[in-house]
C-alpha positions in Angstrom: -19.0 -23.9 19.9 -18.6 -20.6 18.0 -19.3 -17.4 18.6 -21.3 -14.9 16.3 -21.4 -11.5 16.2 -23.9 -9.6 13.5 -23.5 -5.9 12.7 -27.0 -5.6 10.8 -28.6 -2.9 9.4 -31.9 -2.6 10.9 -33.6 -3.5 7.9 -32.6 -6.5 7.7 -32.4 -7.4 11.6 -35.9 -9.6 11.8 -35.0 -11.7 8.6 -31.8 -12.5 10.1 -33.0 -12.9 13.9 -35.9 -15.8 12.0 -32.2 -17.3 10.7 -30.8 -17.4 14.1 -34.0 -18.4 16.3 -35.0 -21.1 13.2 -31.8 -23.1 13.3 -31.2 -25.8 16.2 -27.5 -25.1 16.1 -28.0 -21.7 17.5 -28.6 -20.8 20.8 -28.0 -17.7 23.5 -29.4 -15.9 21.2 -28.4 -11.8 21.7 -29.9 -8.4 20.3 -28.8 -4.8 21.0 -31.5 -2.8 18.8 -29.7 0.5 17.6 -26.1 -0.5 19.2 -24.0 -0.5 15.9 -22.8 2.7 14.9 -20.9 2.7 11.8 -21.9 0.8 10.1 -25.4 2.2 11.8 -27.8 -0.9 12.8 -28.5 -3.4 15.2 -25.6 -5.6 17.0 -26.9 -9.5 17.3 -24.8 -12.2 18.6 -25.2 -15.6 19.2 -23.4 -19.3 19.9 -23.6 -21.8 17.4 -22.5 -25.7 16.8 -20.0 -25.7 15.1 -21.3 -28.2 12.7 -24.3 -25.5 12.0 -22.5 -22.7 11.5 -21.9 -22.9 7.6 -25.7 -23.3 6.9 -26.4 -20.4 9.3 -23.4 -18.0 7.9 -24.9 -19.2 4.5 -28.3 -17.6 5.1 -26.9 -14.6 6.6 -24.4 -13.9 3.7 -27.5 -14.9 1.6 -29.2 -12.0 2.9 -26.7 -9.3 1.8 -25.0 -8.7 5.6 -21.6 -9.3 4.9 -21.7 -6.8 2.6 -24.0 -3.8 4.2 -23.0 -4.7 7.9 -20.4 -7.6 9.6 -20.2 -11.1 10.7 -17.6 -12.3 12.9 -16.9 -15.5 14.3 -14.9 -16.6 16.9 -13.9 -19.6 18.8 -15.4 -20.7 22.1 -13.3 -22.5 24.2 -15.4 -23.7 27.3 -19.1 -23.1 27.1 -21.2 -24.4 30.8 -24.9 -24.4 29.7 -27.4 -27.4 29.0 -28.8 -24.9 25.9 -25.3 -24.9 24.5 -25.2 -28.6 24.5 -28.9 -28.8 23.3 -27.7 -27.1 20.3 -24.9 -29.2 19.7 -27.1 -32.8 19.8 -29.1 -31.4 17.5 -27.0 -29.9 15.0 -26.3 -32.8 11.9 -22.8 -34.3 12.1 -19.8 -33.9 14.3 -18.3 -31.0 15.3 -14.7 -32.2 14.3 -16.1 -33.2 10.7 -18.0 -29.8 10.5 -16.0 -27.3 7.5 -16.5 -23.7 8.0 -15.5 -22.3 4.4 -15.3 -19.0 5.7 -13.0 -19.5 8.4 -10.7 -21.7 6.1 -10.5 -18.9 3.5 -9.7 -16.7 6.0 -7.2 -19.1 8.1 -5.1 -19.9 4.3 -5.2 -16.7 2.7 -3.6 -15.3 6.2 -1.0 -17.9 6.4 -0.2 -17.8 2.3 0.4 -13.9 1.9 4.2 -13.2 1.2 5.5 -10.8 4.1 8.4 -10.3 6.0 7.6 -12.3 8.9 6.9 -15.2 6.1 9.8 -14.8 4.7 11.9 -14.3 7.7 10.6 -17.7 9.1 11.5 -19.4 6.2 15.1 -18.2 5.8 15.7 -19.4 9.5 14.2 -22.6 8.7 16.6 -23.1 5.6 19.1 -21.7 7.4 19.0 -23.7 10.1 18.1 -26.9 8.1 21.8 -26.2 6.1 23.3 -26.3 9.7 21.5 -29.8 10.6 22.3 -31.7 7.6 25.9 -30.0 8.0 26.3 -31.2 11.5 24.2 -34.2 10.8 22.1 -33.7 13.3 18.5 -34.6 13.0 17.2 -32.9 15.8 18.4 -29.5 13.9 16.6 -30.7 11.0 13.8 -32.2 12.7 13.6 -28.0 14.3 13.7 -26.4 10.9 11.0 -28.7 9.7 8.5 -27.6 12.7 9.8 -23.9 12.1 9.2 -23.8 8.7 5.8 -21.7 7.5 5.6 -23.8 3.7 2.1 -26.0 4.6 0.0 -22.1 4.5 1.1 -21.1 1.3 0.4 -25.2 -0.4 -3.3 -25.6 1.9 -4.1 -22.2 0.1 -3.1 -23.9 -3.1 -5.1 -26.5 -2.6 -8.2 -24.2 -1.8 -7.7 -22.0 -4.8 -8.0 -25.6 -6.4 21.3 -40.3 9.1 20.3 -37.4 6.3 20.4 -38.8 3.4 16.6 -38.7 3.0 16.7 -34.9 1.8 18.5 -35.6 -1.4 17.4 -39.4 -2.3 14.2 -39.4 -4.0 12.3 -42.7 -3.9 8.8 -43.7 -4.4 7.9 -43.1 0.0 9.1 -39.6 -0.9 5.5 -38.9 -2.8 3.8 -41.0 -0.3 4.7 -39.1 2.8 4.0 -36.4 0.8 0.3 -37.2 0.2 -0.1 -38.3 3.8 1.0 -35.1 5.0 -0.9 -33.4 2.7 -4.3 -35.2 3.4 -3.3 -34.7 7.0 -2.5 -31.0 6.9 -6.1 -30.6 5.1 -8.0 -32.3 7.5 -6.6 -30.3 10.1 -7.3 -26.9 9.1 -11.0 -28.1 8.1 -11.6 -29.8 11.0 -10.8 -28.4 15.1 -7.7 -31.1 15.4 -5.3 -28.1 15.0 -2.4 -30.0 16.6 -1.8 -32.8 13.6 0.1 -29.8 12.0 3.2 -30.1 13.9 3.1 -33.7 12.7 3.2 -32.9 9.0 5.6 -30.3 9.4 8.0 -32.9 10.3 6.8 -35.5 8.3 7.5 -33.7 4.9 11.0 -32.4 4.2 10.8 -29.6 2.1 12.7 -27.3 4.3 15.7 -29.5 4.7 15.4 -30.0 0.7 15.9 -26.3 0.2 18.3 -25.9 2.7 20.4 -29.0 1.4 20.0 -27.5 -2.4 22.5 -24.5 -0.8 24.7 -26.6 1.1 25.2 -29.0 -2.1 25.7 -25.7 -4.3 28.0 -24.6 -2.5 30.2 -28.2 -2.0 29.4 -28.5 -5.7 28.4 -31.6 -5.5 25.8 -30.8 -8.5 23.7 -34.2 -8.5 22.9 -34.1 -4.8 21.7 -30.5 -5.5 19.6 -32.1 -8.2 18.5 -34.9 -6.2 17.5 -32.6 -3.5 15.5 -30.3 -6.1 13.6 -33.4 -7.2 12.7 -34.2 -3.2 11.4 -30.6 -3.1 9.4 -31.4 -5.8 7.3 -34.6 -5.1 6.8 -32.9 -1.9 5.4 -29.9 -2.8 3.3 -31.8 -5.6 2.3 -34.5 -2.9 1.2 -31.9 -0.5 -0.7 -29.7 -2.7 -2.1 -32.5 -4.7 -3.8 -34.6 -1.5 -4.5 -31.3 0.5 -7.0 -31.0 -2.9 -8.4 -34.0 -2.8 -9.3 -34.2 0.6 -10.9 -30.7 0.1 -12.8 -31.9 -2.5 -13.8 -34.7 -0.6 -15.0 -33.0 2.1 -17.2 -30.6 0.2 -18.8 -33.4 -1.2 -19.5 -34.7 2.0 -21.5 -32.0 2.9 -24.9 -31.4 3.4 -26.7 -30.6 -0.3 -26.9 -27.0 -0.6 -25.7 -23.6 -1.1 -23.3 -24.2 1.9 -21.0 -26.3 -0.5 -18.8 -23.2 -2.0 -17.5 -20.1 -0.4 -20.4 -18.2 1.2 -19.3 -14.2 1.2 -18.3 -13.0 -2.0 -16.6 -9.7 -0.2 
C-alpha cells in the first residue's frame, strides 16, 4: 500500500475527492477542509494499492494539482484493516508488477545527479576495487562492486530512453551485462528492492575502472585496453536491457494516459 497526501486548492477539492472515492484502489479516504496554508486549500489523504496508484495520480495530475497544490506519496509498510485489503483484491494486477512512473522518475533522477556524495562513493569503490584485484582478493572486489553507486546514473539512462574477469572480455561479459540490467529495471519498477545488491555484484564495472588505474600504472597497456572494453559492454549491456525491459513494462500496462510520465512539473 501507498500513502497519498493532496495539498488541493479548494476549487478543485470535489473533482479530486470523486477521483479518490471513484477508484477501488483507494480507500481510508481523508479530508481537512481549509488545512493547507501555503499553498492555501484543502489537505486530502488517502491509501491506495499500489497497483492503482498510477491511474489515480494520473487523474489528479490531469486535473492541474501538481501544479497549483501537492501530491505526495509515500510507502506503507504494514497496513491492519480489511478496507485496505478490499482495495488491494480489487485493484487490476499485482502489486509487485504495478509501475509508479512518478516514483521511478523521482527514485532515478535522485540516484543519477552528479554530487559529492556520488562521487565520493565511487572513488572508494575504484579505490578499493584497485586494492582487491591488487591483493587478489575477491571479497575486496566483490565489496567495491556492492559499494559502488553506477546502476542510478545507467537506470536513469535507460528512463530518459581468480581476477582475470575484469580485463578479459568474452561474449558472457554482454550477457551478464543484460541480465543485470533487466534485473536492476525490474527492481526499481517493481517493490523487490533487494535484487539490487545482486546486480551490483553481478556486473563489474567498478573493478573495470579500478583495474584500468592499476594496469596504467604497471603499464601493462593491453590489459588497460582489455579492461576499458569490459567497462564497455557492461555499461552498454546495462543501459541497453534496463530499456527494454522499461519499454516492456509500459507496454504492459493498462491502455491509457497512465502509460508516460504523469506530472509535467
Amino acid at each position: 500500500m501507498l500513502h497519498l497526501r493532496v495539498v488541493c486548492p479548494t476549487p478543485l477539492t470535489e473533482d479530486a475527492l470523486a477521483v479518490l472515492r471513484g477508484h477501488a484502489g483507494a480507500t481510508h479516504l481523508v479530508a481537512f477542509p481549509g488545512a493547507a496554508v501555503d499553498p492555501a486549500g484543502d489537505v486530502l489523504e488517502a491509501d491506495l494499492a499500489r497497483e492503482a496508484a498510477d491511474e489515480i495520480l494520473g487523474k489528479l495530475c490531469g486535473l492541474g494539482i501538481d501544479h497549483a497544490g501537492g501530491i505526495t506519496l509515500e510507502q506503507i509498510d504494514t497496513a491492519l484493516s480489511d478496507a485496505a485489503d478490499r482495495a488491494e483484491e480489487a485493484a487490476p494486477g499485482e502489486a509487485a508488477d504495478a509501475v509508479v512512473w512518478e516514483d521511478l522518475l523521482a527514485r532515478t533522477g535522485e540516484e543519477s545527479r552528479l554530487n559529492v556524495t556520488y562521487l565520493s562513493f565511487l572513488t572508494v569503490a575504484c579505490l578499493l576495487a584497485a586494492v582487491g584485484v591488487i591483493t587478489d582478493s575477491p571479497v575486496t572486489i566483490v565489496g567495491a562492486m556492492v559499494v559502488g553507486p553506477e546502476f542510478g546514473p545507467l537506470a536513469a539512462l535507460a528512463v530518459g530512453h581468480q581476477v582475470d574477469f575484469v580485463y578479459e572480455v568474452g561474449p558472457w561479459s554482454l550477457i551478464v551485462a543484460v541480465l543485470a540490467g533487466a534485473a536492476g529495471m525490474l527492481s526499481m519498477t517493481s517493490a523487490k528492492s533487494a535484487a539490487l545488491v545482486g546486480v551490483f555484484i553481478s556486473v563489474t564495472t567498478v573493478p573495470a575502472a579500478g583495474y584500468i588505474g592499476v594496469a596504467a600504472i604497471l603499464g601493462e597497456w593491453a590489459k588497460v585496453l582489455g579492461s576499458a572494453g569490459q567497462l564497455a559492454v557492461n555499461l552498454t549491456g546495462i543501459v541497453l536491457a534496463a530499456a527494454v525491459v522499461l519499454l516492456l513494462r509500459r507496454r504492459g500496462m493498462v491502455s491509457g494516459d497512465t502509460r508516460k510520465p504523469l506530472s509535467e512539473g
